[in-house]
Each structure stands twice: as C-alpha cells, then as structure tokens.
mmCIF file as gemmi writes it, N, C-alpha and C atoms, coordinates in Angstrom:
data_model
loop_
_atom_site.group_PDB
_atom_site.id
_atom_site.type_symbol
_atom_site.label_atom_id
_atom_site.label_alt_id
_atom_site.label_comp_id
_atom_site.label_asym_id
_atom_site.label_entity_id
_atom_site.label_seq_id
_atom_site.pdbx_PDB_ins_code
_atom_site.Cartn_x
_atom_site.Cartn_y
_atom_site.Cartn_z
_atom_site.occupancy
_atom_site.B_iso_or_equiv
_atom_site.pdbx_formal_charge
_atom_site.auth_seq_id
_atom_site.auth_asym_id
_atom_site.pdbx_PDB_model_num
ATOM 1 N N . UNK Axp A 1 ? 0.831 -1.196 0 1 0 ? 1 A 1
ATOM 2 C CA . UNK Axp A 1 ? 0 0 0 1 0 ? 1 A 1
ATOM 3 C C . UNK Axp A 1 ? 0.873 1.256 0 1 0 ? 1 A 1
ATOM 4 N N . UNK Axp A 2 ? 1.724 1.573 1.069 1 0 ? 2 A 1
ATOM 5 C CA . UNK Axp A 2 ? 2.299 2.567 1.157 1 0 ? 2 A 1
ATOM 6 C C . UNK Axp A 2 ? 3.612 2.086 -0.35 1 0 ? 2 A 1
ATOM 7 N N . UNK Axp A 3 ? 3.958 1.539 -1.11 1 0 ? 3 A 1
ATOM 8 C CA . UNK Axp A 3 ? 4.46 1.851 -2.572 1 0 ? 3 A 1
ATOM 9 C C . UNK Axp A 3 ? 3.499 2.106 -3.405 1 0 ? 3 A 1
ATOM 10 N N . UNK Axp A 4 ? 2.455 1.678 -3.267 1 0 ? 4 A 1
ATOM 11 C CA . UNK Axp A 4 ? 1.665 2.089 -4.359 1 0 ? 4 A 1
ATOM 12 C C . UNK Axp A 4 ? 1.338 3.793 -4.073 1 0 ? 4 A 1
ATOM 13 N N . UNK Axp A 5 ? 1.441 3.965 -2.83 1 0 ? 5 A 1
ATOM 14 C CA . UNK Axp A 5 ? 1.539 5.135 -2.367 1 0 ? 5 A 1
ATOM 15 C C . UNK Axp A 5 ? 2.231 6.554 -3.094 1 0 ? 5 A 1
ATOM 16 N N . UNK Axp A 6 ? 3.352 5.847 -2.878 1 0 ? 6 A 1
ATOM 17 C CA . UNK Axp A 6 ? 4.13 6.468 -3.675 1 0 ? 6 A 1
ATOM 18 C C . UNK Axp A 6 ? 4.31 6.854 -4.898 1 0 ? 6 A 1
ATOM 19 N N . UNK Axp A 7 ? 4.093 6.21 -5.517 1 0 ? 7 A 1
ATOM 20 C CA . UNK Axp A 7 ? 3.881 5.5 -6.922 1 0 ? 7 A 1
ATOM 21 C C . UNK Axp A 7 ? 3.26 6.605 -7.281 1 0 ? 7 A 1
ATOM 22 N N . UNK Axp A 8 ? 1.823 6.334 -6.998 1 0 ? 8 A 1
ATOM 23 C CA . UNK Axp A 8 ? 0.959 7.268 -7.178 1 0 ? 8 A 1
ATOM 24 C C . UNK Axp A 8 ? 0.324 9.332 -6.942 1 0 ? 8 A 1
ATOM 25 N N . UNK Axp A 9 ? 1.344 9.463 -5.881 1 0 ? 9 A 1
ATOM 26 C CA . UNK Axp A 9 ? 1.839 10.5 -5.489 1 0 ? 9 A 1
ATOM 27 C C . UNK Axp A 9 ? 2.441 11.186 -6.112 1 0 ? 9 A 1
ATOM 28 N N . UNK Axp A 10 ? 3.538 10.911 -6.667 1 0 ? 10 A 1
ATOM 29 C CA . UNK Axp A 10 ? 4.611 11.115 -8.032 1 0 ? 10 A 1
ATOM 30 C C . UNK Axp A 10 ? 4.656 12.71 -7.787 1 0 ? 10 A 1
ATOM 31 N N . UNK Axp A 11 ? 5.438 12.786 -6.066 1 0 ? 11 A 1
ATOM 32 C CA . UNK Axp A 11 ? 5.729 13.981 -5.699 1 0 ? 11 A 1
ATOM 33 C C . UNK Axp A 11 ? 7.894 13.396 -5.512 1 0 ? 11 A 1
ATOM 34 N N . UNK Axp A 12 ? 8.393 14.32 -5.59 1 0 ? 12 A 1
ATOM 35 C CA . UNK Axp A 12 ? 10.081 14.514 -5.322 1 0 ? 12 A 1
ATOM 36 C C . UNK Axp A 12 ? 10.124 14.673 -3.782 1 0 ? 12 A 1
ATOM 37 N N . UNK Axp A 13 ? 8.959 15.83 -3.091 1 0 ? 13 A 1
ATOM 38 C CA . UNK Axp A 13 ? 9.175 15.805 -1.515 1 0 ? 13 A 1
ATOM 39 C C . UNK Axp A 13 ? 8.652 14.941 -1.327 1 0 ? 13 A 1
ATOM 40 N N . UNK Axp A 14 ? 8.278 13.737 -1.322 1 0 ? 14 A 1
ATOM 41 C CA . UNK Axp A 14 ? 7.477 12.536 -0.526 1 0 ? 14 A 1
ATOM 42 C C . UNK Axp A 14 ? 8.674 11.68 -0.202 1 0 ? 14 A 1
ATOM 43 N N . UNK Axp A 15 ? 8.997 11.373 1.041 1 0 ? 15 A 1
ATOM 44 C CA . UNK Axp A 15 ? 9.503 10.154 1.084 1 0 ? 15 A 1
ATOM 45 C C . UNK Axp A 15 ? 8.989 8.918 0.679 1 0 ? 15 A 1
ATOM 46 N N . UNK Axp A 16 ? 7.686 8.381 0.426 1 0 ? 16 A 1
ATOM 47 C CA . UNK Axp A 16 ? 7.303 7.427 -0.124 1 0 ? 16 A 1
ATOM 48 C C . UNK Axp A 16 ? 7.754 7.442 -1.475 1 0 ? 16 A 1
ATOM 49 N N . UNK Axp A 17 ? 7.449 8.877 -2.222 1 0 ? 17 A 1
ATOM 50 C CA . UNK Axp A 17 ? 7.829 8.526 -3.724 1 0 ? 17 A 1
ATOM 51 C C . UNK Axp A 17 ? 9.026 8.386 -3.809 1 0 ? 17 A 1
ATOM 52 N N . UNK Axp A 18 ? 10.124 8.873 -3.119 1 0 ? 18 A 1
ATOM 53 C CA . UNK Axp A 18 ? 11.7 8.399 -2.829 1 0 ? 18 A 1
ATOM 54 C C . UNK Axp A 18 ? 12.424 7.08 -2.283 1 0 ? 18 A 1
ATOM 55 N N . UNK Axp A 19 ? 11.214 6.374 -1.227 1 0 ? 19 A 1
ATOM 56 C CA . UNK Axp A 19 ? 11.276 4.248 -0.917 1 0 ? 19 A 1
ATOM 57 C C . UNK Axp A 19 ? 10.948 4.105 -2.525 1 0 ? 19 A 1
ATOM 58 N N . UNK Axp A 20 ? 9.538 4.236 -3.075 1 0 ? 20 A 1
ATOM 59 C CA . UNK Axp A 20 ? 9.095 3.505 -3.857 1 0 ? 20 A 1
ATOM 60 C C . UNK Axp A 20 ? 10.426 3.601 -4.965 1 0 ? 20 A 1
ATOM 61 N N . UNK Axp A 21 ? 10.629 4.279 -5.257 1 0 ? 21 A 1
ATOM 62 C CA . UNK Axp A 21 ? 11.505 4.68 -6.54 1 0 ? 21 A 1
ATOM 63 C C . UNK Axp A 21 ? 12.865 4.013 -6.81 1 0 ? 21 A 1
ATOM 64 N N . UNK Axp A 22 ? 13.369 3.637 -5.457 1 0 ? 22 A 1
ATOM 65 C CA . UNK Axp A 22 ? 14.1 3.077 -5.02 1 0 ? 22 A 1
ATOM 66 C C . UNK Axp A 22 ? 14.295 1.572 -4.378 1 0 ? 22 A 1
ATOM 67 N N . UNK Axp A 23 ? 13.144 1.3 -4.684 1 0 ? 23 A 1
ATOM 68 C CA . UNK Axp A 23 ? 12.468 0.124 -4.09 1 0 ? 23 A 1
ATOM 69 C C . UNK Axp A 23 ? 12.816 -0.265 -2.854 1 0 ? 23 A 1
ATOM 70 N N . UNK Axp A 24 ? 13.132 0.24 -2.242 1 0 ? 24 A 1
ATOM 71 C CA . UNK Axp A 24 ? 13.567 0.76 -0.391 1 0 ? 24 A 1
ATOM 72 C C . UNK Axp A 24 ? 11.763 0.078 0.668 1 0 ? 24 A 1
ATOM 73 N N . UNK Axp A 25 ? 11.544 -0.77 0.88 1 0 ? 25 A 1
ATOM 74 C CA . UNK Axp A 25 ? 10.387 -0.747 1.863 1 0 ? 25 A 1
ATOM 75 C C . UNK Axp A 25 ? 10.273 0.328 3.098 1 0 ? 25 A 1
ATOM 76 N N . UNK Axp A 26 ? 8.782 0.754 2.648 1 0 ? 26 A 1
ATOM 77 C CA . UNK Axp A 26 ? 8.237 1.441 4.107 1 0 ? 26 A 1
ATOM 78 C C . UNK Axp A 26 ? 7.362 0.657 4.58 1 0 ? 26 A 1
ATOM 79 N N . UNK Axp A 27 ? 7.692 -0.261 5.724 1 0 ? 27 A 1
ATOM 80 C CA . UNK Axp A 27 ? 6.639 -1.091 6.272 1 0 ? 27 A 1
ATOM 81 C C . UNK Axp A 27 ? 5.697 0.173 7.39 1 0 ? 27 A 1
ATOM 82 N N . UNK Axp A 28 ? 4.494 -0.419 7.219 1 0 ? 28 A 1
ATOM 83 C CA . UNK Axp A 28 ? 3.283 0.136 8.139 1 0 ? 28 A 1
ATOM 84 C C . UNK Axp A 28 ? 2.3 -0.861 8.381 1 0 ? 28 A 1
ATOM 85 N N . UNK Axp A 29 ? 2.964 -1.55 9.842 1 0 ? 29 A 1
ATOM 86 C CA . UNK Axp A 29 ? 1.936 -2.787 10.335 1 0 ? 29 A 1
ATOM 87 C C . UNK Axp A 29 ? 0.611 -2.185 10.852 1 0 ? 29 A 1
ATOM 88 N N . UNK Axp A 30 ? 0.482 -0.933 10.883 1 0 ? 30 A 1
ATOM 89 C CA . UNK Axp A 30 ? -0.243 -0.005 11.597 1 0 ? 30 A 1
ATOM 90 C C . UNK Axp A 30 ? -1.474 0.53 10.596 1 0 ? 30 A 1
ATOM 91 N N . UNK Axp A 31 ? -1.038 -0.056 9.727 1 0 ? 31 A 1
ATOM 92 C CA . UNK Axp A 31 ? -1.82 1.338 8.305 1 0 ? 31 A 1
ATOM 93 C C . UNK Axp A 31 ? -2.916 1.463 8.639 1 0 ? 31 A 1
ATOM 94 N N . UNK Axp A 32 ? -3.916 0.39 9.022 1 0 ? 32 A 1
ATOM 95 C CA . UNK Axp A 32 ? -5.635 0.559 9.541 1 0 ? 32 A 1
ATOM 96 C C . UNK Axp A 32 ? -5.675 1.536 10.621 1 0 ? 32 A 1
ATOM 97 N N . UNK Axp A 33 ? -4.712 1.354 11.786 1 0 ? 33 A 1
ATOM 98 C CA . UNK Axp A 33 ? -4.845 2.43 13.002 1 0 ? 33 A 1
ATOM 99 C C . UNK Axp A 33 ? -5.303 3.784 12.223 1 0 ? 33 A 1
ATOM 100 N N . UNK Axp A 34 ? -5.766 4.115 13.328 1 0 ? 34 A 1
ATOM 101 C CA . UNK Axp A 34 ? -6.319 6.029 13.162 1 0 ? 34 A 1
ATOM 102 C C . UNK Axp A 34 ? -7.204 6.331 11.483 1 0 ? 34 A 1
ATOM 103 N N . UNK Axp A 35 ? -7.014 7.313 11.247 1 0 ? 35 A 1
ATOM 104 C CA . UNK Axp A 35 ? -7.552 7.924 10.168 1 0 ? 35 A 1
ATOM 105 C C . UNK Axp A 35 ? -7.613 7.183 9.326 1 0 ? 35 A 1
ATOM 106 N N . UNK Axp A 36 ? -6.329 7.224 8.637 1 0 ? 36 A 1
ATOM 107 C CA . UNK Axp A 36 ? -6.26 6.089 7.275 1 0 ? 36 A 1
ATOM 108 C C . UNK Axp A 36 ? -6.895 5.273 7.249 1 0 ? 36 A 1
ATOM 109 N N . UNK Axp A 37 ? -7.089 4.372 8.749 1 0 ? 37 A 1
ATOM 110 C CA . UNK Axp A 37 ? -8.4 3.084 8.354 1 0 ? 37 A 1
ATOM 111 C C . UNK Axp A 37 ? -9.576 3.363 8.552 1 0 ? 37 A 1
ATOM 112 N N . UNK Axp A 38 ? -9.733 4.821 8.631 1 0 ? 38 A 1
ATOM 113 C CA . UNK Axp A 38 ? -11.5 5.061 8.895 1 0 ? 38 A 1
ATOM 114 C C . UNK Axp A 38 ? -11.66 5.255 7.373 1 0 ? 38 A 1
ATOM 115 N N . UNK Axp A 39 ? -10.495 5.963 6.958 1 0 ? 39 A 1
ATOM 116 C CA . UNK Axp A 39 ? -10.876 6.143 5.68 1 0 ? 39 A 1
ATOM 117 C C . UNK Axp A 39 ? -11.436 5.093 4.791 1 0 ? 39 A 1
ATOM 118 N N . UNK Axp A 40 ? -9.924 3.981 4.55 1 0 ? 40 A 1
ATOM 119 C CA . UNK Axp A 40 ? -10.105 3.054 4.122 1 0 ? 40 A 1
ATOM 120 C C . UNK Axp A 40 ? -11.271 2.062 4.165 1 0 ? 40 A 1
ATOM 121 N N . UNK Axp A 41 ? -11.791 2.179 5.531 1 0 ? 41 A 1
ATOM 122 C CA . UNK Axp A 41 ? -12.7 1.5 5.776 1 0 ? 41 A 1
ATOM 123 C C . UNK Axp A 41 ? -14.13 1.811 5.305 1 0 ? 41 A 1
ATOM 124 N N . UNK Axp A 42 ? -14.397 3.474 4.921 1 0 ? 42 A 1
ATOM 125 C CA . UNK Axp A 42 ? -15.675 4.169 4.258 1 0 ? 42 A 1
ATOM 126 C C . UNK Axp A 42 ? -15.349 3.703 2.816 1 0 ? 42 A 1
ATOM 127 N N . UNK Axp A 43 ? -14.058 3.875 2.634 1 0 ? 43 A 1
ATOM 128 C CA . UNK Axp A 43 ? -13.961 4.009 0.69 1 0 ? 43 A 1
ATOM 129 C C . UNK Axp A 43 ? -14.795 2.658 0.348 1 0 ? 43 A 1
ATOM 130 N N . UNK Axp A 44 ? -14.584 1.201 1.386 1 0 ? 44 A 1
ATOM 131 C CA . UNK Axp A 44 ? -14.542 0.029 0.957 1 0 ? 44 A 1
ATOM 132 C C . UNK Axp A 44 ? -16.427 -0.294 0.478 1 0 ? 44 A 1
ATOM 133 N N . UNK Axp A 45 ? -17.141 1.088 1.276 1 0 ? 45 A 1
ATOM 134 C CA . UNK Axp A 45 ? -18.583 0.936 0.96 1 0 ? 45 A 1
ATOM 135 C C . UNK Axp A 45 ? -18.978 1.54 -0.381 1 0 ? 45 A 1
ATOM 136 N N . UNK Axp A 46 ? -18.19 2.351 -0.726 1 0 ? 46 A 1
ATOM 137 C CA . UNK Axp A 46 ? -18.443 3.146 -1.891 1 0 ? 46 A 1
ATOM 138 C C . UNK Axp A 46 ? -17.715 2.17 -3.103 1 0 ? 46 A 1
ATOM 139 N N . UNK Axp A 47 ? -16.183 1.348 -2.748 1 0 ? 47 A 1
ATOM 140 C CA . UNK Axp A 47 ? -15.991 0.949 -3.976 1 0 ? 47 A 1
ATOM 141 C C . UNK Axp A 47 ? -15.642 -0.672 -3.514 1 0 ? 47 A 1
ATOM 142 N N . UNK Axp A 48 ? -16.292 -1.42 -3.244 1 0 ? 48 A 1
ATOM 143 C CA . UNK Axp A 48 ? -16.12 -2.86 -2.224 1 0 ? 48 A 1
ATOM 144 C C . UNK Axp A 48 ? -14.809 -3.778 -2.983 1 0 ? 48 A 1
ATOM 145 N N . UNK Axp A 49 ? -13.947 -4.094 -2.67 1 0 ? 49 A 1
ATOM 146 C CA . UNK Axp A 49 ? -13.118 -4.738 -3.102 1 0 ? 49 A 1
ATOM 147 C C . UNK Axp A 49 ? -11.945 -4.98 -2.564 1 0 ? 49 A 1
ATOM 148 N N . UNK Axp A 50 ? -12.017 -3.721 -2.159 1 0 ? 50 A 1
ATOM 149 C CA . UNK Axp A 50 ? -10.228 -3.157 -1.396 1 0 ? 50 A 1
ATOM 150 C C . UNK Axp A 50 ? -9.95 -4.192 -0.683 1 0 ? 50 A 1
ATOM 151 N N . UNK Axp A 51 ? -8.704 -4.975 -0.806 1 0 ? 51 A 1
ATOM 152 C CA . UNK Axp A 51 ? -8.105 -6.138 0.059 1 0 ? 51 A 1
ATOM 153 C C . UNK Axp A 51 ? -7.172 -5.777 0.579 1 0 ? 51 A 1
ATOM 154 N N . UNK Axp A 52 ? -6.608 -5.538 2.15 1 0 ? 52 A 1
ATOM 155 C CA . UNK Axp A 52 ? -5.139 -5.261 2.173 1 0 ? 52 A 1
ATOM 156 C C . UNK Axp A 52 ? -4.592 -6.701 2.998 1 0 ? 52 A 1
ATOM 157 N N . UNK Axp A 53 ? -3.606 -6.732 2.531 1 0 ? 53 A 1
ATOM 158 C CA . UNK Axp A 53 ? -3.122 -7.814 3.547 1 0 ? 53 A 1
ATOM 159 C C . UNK Axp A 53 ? -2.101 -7.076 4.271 1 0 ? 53 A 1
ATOM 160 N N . UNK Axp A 54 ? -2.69 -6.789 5.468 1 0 ? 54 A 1
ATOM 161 C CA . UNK Axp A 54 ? -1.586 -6.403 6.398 1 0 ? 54 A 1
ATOM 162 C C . UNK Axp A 54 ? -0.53 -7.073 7.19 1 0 ? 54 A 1
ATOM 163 N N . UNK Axp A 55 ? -0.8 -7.996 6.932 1 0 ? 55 A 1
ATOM 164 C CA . UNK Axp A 55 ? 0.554 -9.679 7.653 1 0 ? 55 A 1
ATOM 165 C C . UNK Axp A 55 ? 1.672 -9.221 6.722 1 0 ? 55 A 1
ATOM 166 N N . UNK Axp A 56 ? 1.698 -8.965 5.477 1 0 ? 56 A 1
ATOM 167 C CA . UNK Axp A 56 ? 2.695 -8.735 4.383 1 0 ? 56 A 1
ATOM 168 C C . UNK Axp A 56 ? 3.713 -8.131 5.357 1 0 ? 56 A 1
ATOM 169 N N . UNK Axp A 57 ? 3.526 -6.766 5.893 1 0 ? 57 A 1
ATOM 170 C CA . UNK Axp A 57 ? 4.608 -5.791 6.607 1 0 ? 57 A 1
ATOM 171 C C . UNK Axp A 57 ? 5.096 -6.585 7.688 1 0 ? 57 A 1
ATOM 172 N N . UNK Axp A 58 ? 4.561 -7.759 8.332 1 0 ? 58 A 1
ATOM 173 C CA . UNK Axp A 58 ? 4.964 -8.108 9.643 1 0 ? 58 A 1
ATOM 174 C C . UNK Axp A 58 ? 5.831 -9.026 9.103 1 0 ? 58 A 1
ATOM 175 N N . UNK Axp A 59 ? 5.579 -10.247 8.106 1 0 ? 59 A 1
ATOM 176 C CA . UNK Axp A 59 ? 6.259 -10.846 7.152 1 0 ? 59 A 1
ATOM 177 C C . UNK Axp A 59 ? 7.527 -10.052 7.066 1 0 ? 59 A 1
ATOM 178 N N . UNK Axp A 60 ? 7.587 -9.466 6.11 1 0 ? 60 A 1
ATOM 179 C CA . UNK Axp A 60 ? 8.777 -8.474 5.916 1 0 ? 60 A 1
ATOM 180 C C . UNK Axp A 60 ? 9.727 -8.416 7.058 1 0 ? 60 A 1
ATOM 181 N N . UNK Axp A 61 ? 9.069 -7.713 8.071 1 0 ? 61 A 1
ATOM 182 C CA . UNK Axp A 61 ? 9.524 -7.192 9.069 1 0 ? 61 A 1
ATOM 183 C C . UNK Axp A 61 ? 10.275 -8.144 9.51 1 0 ? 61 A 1
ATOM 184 N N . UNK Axp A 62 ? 9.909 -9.405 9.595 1 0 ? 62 A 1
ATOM 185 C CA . UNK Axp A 62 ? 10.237 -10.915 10.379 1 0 ? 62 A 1
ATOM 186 C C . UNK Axp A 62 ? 11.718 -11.34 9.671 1 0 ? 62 A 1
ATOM 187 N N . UNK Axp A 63 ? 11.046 -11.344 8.504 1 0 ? 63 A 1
ATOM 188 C CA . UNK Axp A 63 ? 12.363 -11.767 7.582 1 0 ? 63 A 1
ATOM 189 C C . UNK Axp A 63 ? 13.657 -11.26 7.731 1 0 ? 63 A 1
ATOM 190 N N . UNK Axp A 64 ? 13.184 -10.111 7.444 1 0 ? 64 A 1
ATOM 191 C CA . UNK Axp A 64 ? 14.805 -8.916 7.515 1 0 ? 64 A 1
ATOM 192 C C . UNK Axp A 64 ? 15.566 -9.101 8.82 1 0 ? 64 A 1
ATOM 193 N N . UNK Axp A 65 ? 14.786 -8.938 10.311 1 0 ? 65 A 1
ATOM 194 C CA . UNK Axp A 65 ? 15.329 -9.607 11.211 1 0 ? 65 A 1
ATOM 195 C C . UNK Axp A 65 ? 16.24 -10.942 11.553 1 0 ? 65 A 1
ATOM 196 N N . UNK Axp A 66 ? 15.509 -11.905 10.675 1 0 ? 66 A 1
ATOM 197 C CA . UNK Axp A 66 ? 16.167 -13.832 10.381 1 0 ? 66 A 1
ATOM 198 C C . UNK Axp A 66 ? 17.234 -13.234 9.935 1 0 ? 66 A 1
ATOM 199 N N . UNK Axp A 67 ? 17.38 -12.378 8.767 1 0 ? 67 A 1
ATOM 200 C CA . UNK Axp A 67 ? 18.754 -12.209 8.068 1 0 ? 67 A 1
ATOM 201 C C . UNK Axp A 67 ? 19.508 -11.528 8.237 1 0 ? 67 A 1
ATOM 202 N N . UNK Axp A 68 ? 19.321 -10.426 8.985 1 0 ? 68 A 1
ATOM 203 C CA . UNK Axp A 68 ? 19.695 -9.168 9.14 1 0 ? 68 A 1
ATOM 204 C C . UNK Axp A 68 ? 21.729 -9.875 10.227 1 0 ? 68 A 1
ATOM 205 N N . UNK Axp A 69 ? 22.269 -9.534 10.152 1 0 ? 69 A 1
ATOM 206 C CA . UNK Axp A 69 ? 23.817 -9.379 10.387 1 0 ? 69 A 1
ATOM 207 C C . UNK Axp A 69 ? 23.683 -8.662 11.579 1 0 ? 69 A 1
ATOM 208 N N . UNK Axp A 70 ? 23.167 -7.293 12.204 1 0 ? 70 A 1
ATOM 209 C CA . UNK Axp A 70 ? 22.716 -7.03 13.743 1 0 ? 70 A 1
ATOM 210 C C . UNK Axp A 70 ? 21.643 -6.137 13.104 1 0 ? 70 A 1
ATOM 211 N N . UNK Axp A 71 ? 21.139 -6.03 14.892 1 0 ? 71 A 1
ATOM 212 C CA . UNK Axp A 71 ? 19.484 -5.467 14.317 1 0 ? 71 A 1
ATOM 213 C C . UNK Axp A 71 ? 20.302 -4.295 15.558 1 0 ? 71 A 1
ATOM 214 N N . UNK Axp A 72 ? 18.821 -3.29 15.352 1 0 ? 72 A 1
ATOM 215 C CA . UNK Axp A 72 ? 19.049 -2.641 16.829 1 0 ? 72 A 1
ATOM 216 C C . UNK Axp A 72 ? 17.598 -1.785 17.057 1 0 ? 72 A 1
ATOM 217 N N . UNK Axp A 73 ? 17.166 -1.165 17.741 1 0 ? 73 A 1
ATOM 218 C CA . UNK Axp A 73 ? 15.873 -0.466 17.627 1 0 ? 73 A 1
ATOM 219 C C . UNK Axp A 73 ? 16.164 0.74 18.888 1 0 ? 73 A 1
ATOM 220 N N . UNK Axp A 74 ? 15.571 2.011 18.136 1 0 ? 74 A 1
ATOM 221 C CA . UNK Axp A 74 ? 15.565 3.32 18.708 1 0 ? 74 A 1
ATOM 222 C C . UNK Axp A 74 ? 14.698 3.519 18.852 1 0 ? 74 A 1
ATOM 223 N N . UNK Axp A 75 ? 13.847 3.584 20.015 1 0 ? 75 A 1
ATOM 224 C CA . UNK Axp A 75 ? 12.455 3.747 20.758 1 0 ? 75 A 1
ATOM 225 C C . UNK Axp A 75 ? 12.247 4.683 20.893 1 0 ? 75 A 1
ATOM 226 N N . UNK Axp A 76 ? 11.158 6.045 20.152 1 0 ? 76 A 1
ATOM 227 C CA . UNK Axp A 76 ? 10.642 7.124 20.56 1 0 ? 76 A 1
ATOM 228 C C . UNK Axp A 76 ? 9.095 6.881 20.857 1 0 ? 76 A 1
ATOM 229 N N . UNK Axp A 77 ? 8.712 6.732 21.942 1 0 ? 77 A 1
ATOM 230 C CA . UNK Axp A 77 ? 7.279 6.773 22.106 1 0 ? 77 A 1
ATOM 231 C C . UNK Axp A 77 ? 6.962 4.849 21.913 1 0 ? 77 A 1
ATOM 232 N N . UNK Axp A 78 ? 6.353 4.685 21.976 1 0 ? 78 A 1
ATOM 233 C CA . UNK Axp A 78 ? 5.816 3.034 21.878 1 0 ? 78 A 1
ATOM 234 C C . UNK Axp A 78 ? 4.843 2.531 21.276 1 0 ? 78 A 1
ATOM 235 N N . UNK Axp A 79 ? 4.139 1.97 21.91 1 0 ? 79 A 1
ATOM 236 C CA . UNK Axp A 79 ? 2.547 1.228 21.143 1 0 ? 79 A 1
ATOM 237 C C . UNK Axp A 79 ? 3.14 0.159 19.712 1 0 ? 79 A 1
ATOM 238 N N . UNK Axp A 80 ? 2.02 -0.435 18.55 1 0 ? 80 A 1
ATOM 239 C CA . UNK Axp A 80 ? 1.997 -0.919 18.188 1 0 ? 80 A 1
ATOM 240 C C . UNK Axp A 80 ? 3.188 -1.646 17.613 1 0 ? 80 A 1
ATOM 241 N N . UNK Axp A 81 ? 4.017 -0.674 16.66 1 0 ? 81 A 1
ATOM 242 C CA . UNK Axp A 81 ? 4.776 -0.826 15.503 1 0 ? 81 A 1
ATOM 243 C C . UNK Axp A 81 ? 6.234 -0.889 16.822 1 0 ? 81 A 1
ATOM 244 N N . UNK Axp A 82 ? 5.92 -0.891 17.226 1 0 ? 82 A 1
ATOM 245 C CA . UNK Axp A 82 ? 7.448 -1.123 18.682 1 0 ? 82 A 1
ATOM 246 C C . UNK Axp A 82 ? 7.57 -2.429 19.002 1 0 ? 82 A 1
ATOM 247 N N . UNK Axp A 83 ? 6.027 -2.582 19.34 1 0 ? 83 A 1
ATOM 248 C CA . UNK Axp A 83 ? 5.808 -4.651 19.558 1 0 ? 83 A 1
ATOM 249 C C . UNK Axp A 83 ? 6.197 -5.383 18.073 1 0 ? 83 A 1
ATOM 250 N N . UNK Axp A 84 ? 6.149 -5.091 16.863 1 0 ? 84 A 1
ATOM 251 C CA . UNK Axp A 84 ? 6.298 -5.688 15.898 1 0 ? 84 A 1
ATOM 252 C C . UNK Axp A 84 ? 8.158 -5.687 15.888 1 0 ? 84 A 1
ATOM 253 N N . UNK Axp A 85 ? 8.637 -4.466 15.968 1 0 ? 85 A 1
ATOM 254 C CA . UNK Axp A 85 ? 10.147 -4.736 15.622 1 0 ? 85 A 1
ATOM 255 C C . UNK Axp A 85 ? 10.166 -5.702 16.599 1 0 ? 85 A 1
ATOM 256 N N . UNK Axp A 86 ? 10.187 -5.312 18.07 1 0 ? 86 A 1
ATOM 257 C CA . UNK Axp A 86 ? 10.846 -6.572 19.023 1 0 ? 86 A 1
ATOM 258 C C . UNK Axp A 86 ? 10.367 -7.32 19.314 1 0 ? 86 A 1
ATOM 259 N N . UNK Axp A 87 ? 8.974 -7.659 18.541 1 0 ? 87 A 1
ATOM 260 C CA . UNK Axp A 87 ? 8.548 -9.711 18.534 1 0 ? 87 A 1
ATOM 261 C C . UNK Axp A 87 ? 9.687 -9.988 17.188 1 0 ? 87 A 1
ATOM 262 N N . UNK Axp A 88 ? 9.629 -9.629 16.353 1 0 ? 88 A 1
ATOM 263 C CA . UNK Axp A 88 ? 10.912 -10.119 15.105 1 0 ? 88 A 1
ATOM 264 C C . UNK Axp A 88 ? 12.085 -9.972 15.527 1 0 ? 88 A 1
ATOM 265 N N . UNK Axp A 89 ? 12.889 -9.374 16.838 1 0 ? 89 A 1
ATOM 266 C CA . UNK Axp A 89 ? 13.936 -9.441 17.26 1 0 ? 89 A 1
ATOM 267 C C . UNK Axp A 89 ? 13.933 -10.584 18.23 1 0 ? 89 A 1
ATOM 268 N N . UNK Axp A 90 ? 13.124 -10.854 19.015 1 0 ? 90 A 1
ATOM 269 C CA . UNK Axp A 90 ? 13.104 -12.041 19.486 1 0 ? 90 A 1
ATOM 270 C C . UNK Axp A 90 ? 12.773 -13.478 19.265 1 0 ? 90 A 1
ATOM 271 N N . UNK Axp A 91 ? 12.292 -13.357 17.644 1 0 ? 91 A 1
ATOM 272 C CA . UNK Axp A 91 ? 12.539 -14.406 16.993 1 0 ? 91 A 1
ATOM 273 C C . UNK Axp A 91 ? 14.024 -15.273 16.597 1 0 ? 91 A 1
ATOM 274 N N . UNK Axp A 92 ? 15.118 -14.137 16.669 1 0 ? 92 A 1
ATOM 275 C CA . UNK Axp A 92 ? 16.454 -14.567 16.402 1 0 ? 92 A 1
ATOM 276 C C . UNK Axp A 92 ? 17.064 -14.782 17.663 1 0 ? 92 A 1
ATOM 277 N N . UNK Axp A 93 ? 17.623 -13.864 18.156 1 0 ? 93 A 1
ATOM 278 C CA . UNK Axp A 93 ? 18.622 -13.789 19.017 1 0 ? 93 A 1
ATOM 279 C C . UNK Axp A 93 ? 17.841 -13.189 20.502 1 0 ? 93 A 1
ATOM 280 N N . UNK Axp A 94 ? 16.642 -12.359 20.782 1 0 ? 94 A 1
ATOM 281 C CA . UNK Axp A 94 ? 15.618 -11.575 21.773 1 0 ? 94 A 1
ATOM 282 C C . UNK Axp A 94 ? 16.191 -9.882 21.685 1 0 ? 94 A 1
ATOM 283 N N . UNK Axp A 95 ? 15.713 -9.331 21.907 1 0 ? 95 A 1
ATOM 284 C CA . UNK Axp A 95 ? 15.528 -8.056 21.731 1 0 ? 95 A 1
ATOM 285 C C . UNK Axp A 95 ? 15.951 -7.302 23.224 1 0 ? 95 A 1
C-alpha cells in the first residue's frame, strides 16, 4: 500500500515517492490504526473490493530480522509498531 503510495503521489518531496523509486520498503503494520483506516474502511462501501493484507509488513519485518547481520531499535514513544520490531527481534537472538 504505502508503494503504491508512492507511486501514485509522483511527488520529489514525498519520502514514499523516494522508498518507492528506489524500491527501499516502508513497512506500516499499523496502516488501519487512526484515520487512514477510517478512511479506508468508508472508501470500501463506496468501492467494495479493497483487500489489504496487512501480515505482508509483519512478514517483511520478520524476515529482515532472520537475516539481518545485527538489528538494533531506537524507541521514541511506543505502542503498536514497537511490539512488531521486538517480537521479530526475538525471533532470532531476543531483543
């Protein structure tokens, strides 16, 4: 979602259009939280189809960790997307 994001944006200041372009991942295990998924969640009555698979980013997330050579994580603030890095850090070595 957030490359197609980008993609579609087809702005120079966007950091998304600068991951996408680059094919750089911006994971967002979060994307439904807050706004975006109220949104998402009205558009889906007006145009029914919209599928996201949100496991994809945690996937990701998991992987890069298995392979990753050292990990490390810089904690500003907490909640969701904090539990995702360090359940995938404690899949390898613990966090």
């Amino acid at each position: 979602m957030i490359a197609r994001l980008g993609k579609e944006i087809n702005n120079p200041e966007s950091i998304c259009y600068w991951a996408q372009k680059n094919n750089i991942p911006v994971l967002s295990p979060a994307l439904t939280d807050g706004s975006l998924g109220d949104m998402i969640f009205f558009h889906s009555y007006k145009r029914p189809g919209l599928v996201l698979d949100i496991v994809e980013d945690l996937r990701l997330i998991n992987t890069q960790a298995i392979f990753a050579h050292k990990t490390g994580m810089i904690i500003l603030g907490g909640g969701l997307v904090k539990h995702h890095i360090a359940n995938a850090n404690l899949m390898v070595r613990g966090a």
